[in-house]
Backbone bond lengths (Angstrom), bond angles and torsions (degrees), N, CA, C in turn:
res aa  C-N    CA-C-N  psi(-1)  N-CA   C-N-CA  omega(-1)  CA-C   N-CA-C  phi
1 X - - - 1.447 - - 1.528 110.69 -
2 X 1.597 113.31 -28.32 1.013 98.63 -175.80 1.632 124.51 -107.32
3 X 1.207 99.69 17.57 1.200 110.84 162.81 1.929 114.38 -99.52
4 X 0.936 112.82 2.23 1.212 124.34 -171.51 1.592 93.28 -84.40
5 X 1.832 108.59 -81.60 1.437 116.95 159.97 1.604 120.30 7.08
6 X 1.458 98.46 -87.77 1.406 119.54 165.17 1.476 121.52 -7.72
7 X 1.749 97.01 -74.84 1.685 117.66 -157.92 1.934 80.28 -78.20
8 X 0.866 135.09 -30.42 1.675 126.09 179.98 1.635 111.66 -66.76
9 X 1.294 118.83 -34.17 1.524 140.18 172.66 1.466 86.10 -57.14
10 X 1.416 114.64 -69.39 1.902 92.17 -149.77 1.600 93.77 -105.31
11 X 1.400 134.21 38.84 1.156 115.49 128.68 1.580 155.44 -49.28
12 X 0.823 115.75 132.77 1.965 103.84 -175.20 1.406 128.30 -123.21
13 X 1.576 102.45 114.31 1.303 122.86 -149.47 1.746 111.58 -60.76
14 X 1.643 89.52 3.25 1.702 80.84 -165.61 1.249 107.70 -111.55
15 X 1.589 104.85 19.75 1.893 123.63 142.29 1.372 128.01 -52.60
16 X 1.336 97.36 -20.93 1.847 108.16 -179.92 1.522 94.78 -64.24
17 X 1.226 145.37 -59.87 1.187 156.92 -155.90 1.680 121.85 -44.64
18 X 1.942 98.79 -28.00 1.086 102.62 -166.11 1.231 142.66 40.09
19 X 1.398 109.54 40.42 1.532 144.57 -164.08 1.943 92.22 -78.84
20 X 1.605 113.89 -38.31 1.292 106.18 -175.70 1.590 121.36 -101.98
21 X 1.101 104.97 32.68 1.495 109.41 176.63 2.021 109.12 -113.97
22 X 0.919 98.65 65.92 2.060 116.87 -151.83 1.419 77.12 -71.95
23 X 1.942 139.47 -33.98 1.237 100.64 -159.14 1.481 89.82 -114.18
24 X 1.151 139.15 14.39 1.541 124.95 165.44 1.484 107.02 -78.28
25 X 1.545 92.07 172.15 1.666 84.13 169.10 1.479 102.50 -123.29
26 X 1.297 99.98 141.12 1.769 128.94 166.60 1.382 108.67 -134.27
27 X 1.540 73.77 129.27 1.615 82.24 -169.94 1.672 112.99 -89.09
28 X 1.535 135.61 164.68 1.058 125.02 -173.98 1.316 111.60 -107.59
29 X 1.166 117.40 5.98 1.344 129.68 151.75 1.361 131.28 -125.21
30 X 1.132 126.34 151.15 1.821 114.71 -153.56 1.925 87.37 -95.25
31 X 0.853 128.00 146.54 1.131 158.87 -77.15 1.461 104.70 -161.87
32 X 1.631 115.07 -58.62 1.600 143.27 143.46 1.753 120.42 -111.68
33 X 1.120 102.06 145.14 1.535 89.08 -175.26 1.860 128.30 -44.18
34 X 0.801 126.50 127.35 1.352 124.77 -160.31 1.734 112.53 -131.05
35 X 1.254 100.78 121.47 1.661 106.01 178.13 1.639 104.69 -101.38
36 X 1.534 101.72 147.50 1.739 94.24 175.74 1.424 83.88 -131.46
37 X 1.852 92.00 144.54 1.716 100.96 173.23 1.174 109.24 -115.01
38 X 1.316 107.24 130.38 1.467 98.10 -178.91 1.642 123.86 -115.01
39 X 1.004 158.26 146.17 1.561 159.59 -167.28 1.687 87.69 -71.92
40 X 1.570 107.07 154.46 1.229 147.31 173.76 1.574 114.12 -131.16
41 X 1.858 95.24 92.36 0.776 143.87 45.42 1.771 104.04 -113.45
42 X 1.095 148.75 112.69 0.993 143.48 174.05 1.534 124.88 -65.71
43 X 1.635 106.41 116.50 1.957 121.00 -179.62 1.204 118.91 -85.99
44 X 1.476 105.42 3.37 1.529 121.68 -179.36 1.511 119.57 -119.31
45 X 1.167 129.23 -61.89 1.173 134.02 171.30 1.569 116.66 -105.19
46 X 1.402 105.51 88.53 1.646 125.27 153.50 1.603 111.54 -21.43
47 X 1.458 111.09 155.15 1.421 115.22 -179.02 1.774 109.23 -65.15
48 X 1.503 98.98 -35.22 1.603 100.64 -173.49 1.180 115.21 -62.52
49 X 1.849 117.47 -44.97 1.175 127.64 173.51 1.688 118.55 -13.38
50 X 1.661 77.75 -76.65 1.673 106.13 -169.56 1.350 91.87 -48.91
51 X 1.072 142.31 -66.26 1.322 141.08 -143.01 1.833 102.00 -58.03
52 X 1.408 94.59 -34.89 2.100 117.32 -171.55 1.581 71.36 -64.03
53 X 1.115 134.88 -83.76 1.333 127.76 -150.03 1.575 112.08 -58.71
54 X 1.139 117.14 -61.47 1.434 110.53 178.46 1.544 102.56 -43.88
55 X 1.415 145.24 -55.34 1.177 130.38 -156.48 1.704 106.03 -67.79
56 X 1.189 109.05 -28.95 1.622 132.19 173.42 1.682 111.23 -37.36
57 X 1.736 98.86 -34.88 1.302 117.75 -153.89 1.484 146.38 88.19
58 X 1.518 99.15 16.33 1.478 114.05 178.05 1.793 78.73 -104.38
59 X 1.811 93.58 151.45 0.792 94.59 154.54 1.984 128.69 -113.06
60 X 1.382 119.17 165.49 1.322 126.35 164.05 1.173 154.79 -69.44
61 X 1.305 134.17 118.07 1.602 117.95 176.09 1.582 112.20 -133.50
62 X 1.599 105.21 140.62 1.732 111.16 179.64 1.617 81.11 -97.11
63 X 1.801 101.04 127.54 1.494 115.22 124.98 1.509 119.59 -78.21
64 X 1.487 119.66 116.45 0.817 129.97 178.80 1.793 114.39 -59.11
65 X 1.341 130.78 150.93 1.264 119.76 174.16 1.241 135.68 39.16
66 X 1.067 119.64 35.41 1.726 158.38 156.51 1.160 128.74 -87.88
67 X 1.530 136.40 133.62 1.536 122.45 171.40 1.602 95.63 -111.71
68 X 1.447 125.30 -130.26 1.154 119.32 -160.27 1.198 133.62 -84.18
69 X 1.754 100.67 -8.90 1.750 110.37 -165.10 1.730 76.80 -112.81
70 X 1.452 121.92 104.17 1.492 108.93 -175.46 1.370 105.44 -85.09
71 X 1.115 113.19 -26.75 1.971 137.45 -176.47 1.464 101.04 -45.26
72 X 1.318 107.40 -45.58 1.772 117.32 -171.67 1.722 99.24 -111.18
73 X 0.541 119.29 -42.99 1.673 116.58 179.16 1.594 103.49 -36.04
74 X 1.134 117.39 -83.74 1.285 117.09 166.52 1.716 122.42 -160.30
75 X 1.764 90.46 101.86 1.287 119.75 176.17 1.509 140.65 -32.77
76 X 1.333 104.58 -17.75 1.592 125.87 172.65 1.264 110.54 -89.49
77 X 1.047 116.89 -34.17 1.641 123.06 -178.44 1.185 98.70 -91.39
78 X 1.480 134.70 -41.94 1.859 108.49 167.44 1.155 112.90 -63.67
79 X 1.150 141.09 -71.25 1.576 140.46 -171.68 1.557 95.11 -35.61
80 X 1.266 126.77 -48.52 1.670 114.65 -167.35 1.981 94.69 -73.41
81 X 0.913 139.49 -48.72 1.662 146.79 146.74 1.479 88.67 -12.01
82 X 1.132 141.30 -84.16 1.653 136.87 -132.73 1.749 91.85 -100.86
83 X 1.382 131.39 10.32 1.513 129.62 162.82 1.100 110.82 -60.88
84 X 1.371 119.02 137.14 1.238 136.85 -161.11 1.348 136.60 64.23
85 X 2.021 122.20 -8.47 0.768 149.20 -128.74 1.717 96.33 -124.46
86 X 1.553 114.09 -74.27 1.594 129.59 -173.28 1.449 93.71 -115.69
């Protein structure tokens, strides 16, 4: 566990970005319509982020009171997240 801790300490959030994957392709626009959910308070995607993405054309959703596993965090509030969606 406590090496887990640790490797979460010196992670860096600005891996989300996929700034280092120069020879895959990501596209900068989604492709099929695409929702991203994100945890509230979110350690990954910053408010600005989202906004980069929504203008991108994906759109956004806060699960409220969620951290990263939002699926298990709390299950009523994702399924209400993916309404209208799946």
């Amino acid at each position: 566990m406590r090496a887990r801790l640790d490797e979460l300490a010196a992670w860096d959030p600005d891996t989300t970005r996929m700034s280092y994957l120069e020879t895959a392709y990501a596209p900068v626009l989604p492709l099929v319509p695409s929702r991203i959910l994100m945890a509230d308070p979110s350690a990954l995607i910053p408010p600005q982020r989202a906004a980069q993405y929504r203008a991108a054309g994906f759109e956004t959703r806060t699960v409220p009171g969620t951290g990263h596993f939002i699926h298990t965090d709390n299950v009523n509030r994702f399924l209400a997240a993916l309404d209208g969606w799946a």
